[in-house]
C-alpha positions as a Python dict, from the first residue, in 0.01 Angstrom:
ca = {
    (1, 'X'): (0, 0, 0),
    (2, 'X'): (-263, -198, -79),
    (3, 'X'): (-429, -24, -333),
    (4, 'X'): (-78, -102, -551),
    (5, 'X'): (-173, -492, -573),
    (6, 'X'): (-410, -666, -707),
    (7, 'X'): (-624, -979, -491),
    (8, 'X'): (-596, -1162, -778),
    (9, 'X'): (-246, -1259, -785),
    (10, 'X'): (-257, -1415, -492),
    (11, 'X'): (-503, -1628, -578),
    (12, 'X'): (-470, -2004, -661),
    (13, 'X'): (-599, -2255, -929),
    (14, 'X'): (-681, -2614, -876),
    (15, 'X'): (-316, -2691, -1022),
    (16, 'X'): (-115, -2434, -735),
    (17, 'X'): (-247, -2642, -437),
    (18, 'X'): (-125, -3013, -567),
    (19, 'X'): (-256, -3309, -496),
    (20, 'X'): (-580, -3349, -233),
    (21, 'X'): (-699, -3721, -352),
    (22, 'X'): (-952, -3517, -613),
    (23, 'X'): (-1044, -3245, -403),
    (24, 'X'): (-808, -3001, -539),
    (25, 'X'): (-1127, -2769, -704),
    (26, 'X'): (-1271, -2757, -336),
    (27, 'X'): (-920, -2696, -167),
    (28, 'X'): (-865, -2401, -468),
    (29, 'X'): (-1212, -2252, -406),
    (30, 'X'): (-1168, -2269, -10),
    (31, 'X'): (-834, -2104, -12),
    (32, 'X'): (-981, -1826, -247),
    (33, 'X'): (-1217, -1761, -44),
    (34, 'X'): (-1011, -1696, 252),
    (35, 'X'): (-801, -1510, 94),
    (36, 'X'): (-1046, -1230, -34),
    (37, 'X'): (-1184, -1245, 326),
    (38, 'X'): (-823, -1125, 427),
    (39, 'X'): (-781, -911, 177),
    (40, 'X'): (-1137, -696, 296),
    (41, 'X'): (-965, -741, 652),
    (42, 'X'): (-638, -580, 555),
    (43, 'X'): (-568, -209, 648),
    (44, 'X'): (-593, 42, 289),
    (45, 'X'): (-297, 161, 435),
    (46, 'X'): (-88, -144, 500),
    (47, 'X'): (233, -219, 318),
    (48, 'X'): (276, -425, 39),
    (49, 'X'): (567, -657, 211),
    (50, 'X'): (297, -665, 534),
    (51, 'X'): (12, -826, 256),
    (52, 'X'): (257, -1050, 98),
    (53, 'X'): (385, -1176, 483),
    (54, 'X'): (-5, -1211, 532),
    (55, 'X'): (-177, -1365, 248),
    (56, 'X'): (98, -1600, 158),
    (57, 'X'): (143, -1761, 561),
    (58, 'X'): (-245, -1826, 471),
    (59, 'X'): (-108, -2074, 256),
    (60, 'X'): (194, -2148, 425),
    (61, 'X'): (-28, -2201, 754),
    (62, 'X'): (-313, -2402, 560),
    (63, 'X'): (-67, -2644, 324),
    (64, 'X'): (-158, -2953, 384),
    (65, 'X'): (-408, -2949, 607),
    (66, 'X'): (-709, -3116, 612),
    (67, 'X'): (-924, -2827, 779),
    (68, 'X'): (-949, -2701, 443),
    (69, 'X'): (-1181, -2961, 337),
    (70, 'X'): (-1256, -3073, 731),
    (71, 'X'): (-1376, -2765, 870),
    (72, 'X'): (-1625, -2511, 860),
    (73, 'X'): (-1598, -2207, 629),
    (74, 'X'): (-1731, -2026, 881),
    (75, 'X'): (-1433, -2166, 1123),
    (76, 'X'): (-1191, -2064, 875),
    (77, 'X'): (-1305, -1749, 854),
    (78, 'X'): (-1245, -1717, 1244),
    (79, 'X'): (-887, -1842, 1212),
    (80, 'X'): (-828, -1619, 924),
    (81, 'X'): (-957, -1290, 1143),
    (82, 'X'): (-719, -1449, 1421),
    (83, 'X'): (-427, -1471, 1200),
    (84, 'X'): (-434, -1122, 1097),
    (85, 'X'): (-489, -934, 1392),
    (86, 'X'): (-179, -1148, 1560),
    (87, 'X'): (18, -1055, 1214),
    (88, 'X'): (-27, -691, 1265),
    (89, 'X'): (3, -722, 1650),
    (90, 'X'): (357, -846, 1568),
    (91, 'X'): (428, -578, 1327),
    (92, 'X'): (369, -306, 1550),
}
């Protein structure tokens, strides 16, 4: 359930994401933001191994990738809404 966890610990610092060539704060900040996006997105009622599957394979998805500094927040955003609604298709 999500009210059990806490937003913050799955959030990252400029030293989780590695090395981006000095853009490590932006990468951080980016991430962070996506992640409390998904987190508002997220069903109260969802289970905790559901969020975890979720919020990390926004990393997981995202590692690496230039979009994070390439692409619009806004664009993000859209993936992010994408990638949860075909997470909890696939749970069902």
């Amino acid at each position: 359930m999500k009210d059990m966890l806490n937003v913050q610990d799955y959030l990252f610092s400029t030293f989780d994401v590695g090395d981006w060539e000095g853009d490590e704060e932006q990468v951080a900040e980016t991430l962070n933001e996506l992640i409390h996006f998904a987190w508002e997105k997220l069903p109260e009622d969802l289970g905790s191994e559901q969020i975890d599957h979720i919020i990390n394979g926004i990393w997981e998805h995202l590692r690496g990738d230039m979009a994070l500094i390439d692409t619009e927040l806004d664009e993000l955003l859209d993936w992010v809404t994408h990638y949860i609604n075909s997470s909890l298709d696939e749970s069902i």
